[in-house]
Every structure is written in structure tokens, then in C-alpha cells.
C-alpha positions as CSV (number, residue, x, y, z in Angstrom):
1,X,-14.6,17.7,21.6
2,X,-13.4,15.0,19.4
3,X,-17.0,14.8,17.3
4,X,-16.4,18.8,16.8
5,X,-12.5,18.5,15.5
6,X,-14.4,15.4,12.8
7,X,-16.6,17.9,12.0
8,X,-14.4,20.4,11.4
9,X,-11.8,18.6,9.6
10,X,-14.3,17.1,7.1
11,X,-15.6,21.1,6.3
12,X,-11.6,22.0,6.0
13,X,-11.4,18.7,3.5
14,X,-14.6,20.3,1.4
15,X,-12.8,23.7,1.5
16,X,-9.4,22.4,0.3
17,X,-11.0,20.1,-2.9
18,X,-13.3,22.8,-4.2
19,X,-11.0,26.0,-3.6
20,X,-8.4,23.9,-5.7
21,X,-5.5,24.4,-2.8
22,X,-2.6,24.5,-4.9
23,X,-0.5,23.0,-2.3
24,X,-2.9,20.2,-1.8
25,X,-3.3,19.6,-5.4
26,X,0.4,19.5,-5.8
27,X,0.8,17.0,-2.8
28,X,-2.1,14.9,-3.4
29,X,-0.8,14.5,-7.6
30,X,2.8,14.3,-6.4
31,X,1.6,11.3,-3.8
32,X,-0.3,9.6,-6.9
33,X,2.5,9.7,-9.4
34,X,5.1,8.2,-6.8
35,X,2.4,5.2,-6.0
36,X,1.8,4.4,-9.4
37,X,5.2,5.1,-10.2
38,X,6.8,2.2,-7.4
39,X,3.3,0.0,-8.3
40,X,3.9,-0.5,-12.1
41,X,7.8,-1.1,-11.7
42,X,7.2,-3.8,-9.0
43,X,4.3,-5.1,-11.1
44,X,6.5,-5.4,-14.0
45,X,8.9,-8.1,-12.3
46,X,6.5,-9.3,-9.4
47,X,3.5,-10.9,-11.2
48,X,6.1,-12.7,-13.5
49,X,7.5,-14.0,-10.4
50,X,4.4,-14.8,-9.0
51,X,3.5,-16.5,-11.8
52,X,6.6,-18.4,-12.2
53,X,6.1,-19.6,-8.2
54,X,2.2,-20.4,-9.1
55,X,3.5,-22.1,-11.9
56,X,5.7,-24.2,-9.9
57,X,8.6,-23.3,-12.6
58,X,11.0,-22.5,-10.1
59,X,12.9,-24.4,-7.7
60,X,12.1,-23.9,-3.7
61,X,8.7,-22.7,-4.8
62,X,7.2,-23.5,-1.8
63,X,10.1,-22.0,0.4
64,X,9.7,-18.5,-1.9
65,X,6.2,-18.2,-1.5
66,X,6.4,-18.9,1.9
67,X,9.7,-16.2,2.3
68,X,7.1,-13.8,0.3
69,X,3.9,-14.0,2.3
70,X,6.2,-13.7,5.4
71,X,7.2,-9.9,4.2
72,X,3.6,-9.0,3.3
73,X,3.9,-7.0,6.9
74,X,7.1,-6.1,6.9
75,X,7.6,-2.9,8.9
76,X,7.6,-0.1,6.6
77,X,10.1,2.0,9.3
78,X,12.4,-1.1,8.8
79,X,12.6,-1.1,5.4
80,X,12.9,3.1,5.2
81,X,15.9,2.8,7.4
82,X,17.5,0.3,5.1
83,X,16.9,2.4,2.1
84,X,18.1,5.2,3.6
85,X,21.3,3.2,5.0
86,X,21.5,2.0,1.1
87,X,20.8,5.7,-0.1
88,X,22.9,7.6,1.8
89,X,25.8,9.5,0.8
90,X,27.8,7.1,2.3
91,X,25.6,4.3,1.6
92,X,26.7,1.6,-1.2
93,X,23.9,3.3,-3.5
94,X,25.1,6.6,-2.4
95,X,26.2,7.6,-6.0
96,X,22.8,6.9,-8.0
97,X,22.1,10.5,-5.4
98,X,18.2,8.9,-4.6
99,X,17.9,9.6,-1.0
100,X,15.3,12.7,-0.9
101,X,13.7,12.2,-4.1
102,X,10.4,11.0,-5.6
103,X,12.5,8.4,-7.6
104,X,13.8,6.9,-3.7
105,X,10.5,6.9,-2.4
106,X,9.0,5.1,-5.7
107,X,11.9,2.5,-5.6
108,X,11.1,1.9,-2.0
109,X,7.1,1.7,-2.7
110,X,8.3,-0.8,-5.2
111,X,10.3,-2.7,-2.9
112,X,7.4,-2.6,-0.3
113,X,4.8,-3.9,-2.3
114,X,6.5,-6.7,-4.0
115,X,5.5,-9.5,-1.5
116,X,2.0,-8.4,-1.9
117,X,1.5,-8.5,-5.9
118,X,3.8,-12.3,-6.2
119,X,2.0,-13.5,-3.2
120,X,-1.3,-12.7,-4.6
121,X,-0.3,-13.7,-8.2
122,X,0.9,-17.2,-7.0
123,X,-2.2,-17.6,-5.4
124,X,-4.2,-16.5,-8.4
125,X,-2.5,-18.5,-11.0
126,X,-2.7,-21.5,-8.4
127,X,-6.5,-21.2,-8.3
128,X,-6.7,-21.4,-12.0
129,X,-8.1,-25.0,-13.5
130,X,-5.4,-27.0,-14.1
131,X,-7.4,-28.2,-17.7
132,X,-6.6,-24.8,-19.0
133,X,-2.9,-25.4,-18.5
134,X,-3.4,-28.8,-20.3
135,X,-5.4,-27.4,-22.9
136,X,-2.3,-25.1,-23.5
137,X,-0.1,-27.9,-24.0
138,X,-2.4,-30.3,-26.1
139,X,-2.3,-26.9,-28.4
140,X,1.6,-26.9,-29.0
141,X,1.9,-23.1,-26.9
142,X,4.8,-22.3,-25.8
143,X,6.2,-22.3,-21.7
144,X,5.8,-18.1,-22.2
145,X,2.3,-19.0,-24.1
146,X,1.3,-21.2,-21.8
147,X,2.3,-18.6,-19.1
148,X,0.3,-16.0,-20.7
149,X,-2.8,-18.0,-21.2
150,X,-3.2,-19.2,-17.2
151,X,-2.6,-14.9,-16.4
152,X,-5.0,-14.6,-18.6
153,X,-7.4,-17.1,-16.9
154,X,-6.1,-15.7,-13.3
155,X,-6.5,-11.6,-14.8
156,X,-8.8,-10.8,-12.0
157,X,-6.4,-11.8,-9.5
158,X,-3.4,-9.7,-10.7
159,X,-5.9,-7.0,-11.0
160,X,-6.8,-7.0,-7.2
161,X,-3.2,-8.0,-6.4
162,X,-1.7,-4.5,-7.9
163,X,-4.8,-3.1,-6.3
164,X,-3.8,-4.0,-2.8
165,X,-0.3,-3.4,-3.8
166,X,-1.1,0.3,-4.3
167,X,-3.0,1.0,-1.7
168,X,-0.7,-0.7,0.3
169,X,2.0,1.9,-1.0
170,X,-0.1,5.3,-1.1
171,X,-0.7,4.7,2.2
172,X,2.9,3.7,3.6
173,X,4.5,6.4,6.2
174,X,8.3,4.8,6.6
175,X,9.7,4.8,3.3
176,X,8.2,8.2,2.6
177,X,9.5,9.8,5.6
178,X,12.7,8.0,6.0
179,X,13.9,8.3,2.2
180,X,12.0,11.5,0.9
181,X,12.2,13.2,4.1
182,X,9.0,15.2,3.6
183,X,10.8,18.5,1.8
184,X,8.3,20.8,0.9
185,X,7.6,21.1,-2.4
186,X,9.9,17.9,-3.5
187,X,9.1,15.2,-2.1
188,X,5.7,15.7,0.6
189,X,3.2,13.3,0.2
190,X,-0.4,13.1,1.8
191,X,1.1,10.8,4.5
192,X,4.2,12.8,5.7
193,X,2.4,15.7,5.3
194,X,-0.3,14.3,7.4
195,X,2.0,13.3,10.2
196,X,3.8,16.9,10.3
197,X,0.2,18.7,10.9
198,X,-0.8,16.0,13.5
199,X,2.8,17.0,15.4
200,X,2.1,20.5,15.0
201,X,-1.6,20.2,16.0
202,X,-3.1,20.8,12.8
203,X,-5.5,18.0,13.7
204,X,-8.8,19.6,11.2
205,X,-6.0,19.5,8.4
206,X,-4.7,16.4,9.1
207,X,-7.9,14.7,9.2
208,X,-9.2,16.9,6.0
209,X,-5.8,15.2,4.4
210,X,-6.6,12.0,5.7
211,X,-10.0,12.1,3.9
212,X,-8.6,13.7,0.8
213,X,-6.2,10.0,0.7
214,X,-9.2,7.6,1.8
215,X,-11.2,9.2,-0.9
216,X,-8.4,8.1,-3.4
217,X,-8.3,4.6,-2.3
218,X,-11.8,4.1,-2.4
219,X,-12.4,5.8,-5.9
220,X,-10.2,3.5,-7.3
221,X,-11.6,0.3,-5.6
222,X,-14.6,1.4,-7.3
223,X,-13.2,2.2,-10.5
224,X,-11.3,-1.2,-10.4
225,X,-14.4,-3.2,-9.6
226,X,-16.9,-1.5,-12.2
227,X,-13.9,-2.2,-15.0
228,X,-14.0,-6.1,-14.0
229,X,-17.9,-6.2,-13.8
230,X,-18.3,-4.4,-17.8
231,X,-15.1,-6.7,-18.1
């Protein structure tokens, strides 16, 4: 029985990419613009950060890093019901009117994944040789040159660490459900969505969705890893 509702959920998954479903298509590029959306703002402040804490430029860098690797598995539930707490009408953030949007949902990817891209930036910019930061100095750059040229050194780190902070956010179910609230044609992504079919007992759709978002996150591992090979 289970074998047969695999099969048929991977023939629903063929059917839905090459009819062009334009409900899928609209969910699946809805639920790729949020993710990259919440990645690049948190990737704006959070490899700085990281880089900062790698660095050792800030004070209690030890204590941060250890704060931030902590949160790597926070509970995404948790954090959607403190968004949504935040968010609400009655909420402190109430006004800014984000609770069951895409913008919410992308702040609260960005929030997420934070811990994952400093945590994995410290640790890059750690591994770099210290005789690069030297070489730096001995060559008048700057503190933000000097920055610059260890990410530099450390680039295929940040690269995996946004990596693993996307997939770690396109694949999230809390904040998605909790802020956006899964409103059909606003803000349904490939995971709500995939939890509403599984409740109704859609289970060949849900699993033909659930391929539709592996497929995603292994297309870009791939993409990623050729572009650092060439690289």
C-alpha cells in the first residue's frame, strides 16, 4: 500500500511539472522568492557578524558564538508564535500590518536562519591562515580591508553557510504557517501547502509537492558546488 501511494505520488509530481500546474508554479515561485527573500536580508547583516565574531573584533566572542550555535535548532513553531505574538494586531509590531504576508514570512526566514550563516561564517573565517591576516596588516589594509580580504580567503565557507541557511528556510513549516497562515493565493508555500493535503488526505499530492521542494534543494546544491569547482 505504502510502495503504491510512492508510486503514485512521484507520477502526480511528473504530471504537475510538465502540465505547467498554474497553482503549483505559483506556489513553488512564491515559496522561492520568500526563501531567497529572508536568505539575502539575513546574509546581509549575519556574515558581517560572523565575521566580526571569527575575527575576534567583538567583545564576548566566545559567549556570542556560543549563544548562536545554541539557536541553530531553535524550534521553528517557537519562533512562529513569537512572530505572530510580535505581528499581531495587537502585537508591538502590529502597525508595520506583516502578519499574513510574504514580507512576515521572509522576515521570519530571516530571523530563522541567522544563527546558521554567523555560526558558519565564524567558523569559516576562523579556519582561515592566520598569515593571510598578517599579510593584510604588513600591507597597510584597512580593519574593513583586512575584513574583506580573510572573507575572501574563507568565500567557500559563506557560500555553503547561505546554502544551508536557505535550505534550512525553504524548508521551515512554523514561521510559514504561524505568520503567513497558508491563504491561498497570498501567502501558500510548498510546506503549508504540503501539510494541508497530508490533513485532508491528499497524500499522492503531498508527496508529488514534497518532491517538487527536494528537487529544488538539490538543484541548487548542485548548482552551488559546480560554481565553486569552475570557481
Amino acid at each position: 500500500m505504502t510502495s503504491q501511494v510512492i508510486i503514485e505520488g512521484i507520477v502526480k509530481a511528473i504530471e504537475l511539472i510538465t502540465s505547467g500546474n498554474p497553482e503549483v508554479l505559483e506556489i513553488t515561485l512564491r515559496t522561492l522568492y520568500v526563501s531567497s527573500v529572508g536568505t539575502a536580508l539575513s546574509a546581509a547583516y549575519s556574515v558581517p557578524l560572523g565575521a566580526a565574531i571569527g575575527l575576534k573584533k567583538i567583545r564576548g566572542h566566545q559567549i556570542l558564538k556560543g549563544i548562536f550555535n545554541g539557536l541553530i535548532g531553535l524550534p521553528t513553531v517557537t519562533l512562529g508564535l513569537l512572530l505572530y505574538l510580535f505581528f499581531s494586531h495587537s502585537g508591538p509590531l502590529g502597525i508595520l500590518n506583516l502578519l499574513y504576508t510574504t514580507s512576515g514570512i521572509a522576515i521570519g526566514q530571516a530571523i530563522l536562519i541567522t544563527p546558521v550563516i554567523v555560526s558558519f561564517t565564524s567558523s569559516a573565517v576562523e579556519a582561515v591562515d592566520p598569515e593571510f591576516r598578517e599579510l593584510a596588516r604588513t600591507l597597510g589594509a584597512s580593519r574593513l580591508g583586512e575584513t574583506l580580504t580573510i572573507l575572501s580567503e574563507a568565500k567557500n565557507g559563506v557560500i555553503l553557510a547561505v546554502m544551508a541557511a536557505f535550505n534550512r528556510g525553504i524548508g521551515e513549516l512554523g514561521v510559514a504557517l504561524m505568520v503567513g497562515g497558508n491563504i491561498r493565493g497570498f501567502t501558500r508555500v510548498l510546506t503549508t501547502t504540503i501539510s494541508l493535503e497530508t490533513a485532508r488526505g491528499e497524500i499522492p499530492l503531498s508527496i508529488a509537492l514534497a518532491i517538487i521542494l527536494l528537487a529544488i534543494v538539490l538543484t541548487l546544491s548542485l548548482a552551488i558546488n559546480l560554481i565553486r569547482r569552475r570557481a
